[in-house]
N, C-alpha and C positions, 0 to 999 in steps of 0.2 A: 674315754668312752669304752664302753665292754664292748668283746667283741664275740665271748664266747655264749654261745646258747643252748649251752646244753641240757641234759635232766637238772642235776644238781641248783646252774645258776637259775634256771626258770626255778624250782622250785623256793628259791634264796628270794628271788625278783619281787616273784609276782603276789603270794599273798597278800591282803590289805584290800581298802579304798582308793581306785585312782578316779579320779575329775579328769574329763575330755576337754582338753583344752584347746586343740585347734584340730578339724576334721574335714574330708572330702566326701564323709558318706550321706547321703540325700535324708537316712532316716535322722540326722541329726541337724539338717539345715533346712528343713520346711514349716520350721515353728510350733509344727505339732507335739515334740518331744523335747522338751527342756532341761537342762541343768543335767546330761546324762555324768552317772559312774559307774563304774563295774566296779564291784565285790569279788575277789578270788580267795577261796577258803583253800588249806590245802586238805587233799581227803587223801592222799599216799603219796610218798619221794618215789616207790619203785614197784610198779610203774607211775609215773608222776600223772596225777589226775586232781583236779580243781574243780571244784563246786564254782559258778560261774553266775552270780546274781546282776543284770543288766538294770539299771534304775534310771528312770526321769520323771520326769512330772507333764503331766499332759497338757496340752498349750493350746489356744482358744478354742474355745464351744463348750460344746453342753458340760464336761466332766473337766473344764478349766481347774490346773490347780493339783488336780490327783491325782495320786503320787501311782507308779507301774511299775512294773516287776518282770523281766523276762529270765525265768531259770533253766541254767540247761549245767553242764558238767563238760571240760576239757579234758583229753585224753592225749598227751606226748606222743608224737609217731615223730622218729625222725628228730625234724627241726621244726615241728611247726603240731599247734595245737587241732584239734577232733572236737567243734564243739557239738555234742549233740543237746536239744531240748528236753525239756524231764515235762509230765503232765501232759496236755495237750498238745505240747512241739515237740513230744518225743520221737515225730517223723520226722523233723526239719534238723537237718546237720549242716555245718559250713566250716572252713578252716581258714587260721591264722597264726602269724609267727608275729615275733619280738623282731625287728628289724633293726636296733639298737636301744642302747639305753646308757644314761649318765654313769658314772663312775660310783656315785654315790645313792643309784640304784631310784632316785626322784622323779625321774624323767623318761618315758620307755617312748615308743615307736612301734604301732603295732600296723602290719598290714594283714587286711584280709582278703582273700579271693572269693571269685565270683560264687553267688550260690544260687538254689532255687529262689526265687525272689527277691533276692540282695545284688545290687551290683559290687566290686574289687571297689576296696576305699582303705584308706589312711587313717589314722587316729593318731594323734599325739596325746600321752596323760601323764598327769602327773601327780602323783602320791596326795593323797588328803592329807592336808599338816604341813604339808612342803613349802616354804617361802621358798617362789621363782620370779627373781625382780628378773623384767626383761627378757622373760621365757623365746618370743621370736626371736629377738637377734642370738641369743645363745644357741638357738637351733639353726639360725641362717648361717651362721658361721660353721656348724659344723653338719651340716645335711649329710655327708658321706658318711661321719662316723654314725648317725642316727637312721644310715639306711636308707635316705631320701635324694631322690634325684631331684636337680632344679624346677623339671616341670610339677614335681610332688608338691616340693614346696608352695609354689607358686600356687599348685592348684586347694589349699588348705585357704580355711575359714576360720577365723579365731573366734572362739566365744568367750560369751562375758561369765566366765565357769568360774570367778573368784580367783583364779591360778595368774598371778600377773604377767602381760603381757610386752 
């Protein structure tokens, strides 16, 4: 498991499509947002800044089905990302870090803290195109190397995100 996080491997990491494969954040477990991925473009290594595309598809009622977009841009401080919103949410900022990720760069660990309207949540994702037979137990086995503590673990919700379980 990696364990550095720095400019360089974030910028190595994270570009791409990742699928949320198992999460403790309420915007992802009340049915109303479905099949969530994040988009990371890279927009510069130094300072390291990521275009940040939030996707799912809205889940029952009126607009069942259609597909949503939250954009905003990450900015490296540190150890941990500056996400601010572009357009409309260009007021709303929140931060998060890489709390581990597989060896072969598949499988990340992201936590975020607390923000205006969000509560601190967990995310596990894993790379669009990744075959992860048996995703859980690879992460129950190594929760320390991927940054999670037992009650973390515990407290995660798998979804049916195509990334096997």
């Amino acid at each position: 498991m990696r364990a550095s996080f720095d400019e360089q491997a974030m910028a190595d990491l994270l570009p791409g499509t990742w699928i949320v494969a198992a999460t403790n954040f309420p915007m992802w477990l009340s049915g109303q947002r479905r099949e969530p991925r994040f988009n990371y473009g890279l927009i510069s290594r130094k300072p390291l800044v990521l275009s940040d595309d939030v996707a799912f598809t809205r889940g029952p009622g009126r607009h069942e089905g259609e597909k949503k977009h939250i954009l905003g841009r990450d900015s490296f401080t540190g150890d941990e990302f500056v996400w601010r919103g572009t357009g409309v949410l260009r007021m709303l900022t929140s931060r998060w870090r890489v709390a581990g990720a597989s060896d072969d760069g598949s499988i990340a660990v992201i936590h975020s803290t607390k923000s205006i309207g969000t509560p601190s949540g967990v995310d596990v994702i894993v790379r669009e195109g990744s075959l992860q037979p048996e995703l859980r137990a690879v992460i129950a086995h190594a929760t320390e190397d991927f940054g999670l503590t037992p009650e973390q673990f515990a407290s995660l919700s798998w979804l049916d995100s195509g990334a096997s379980l």
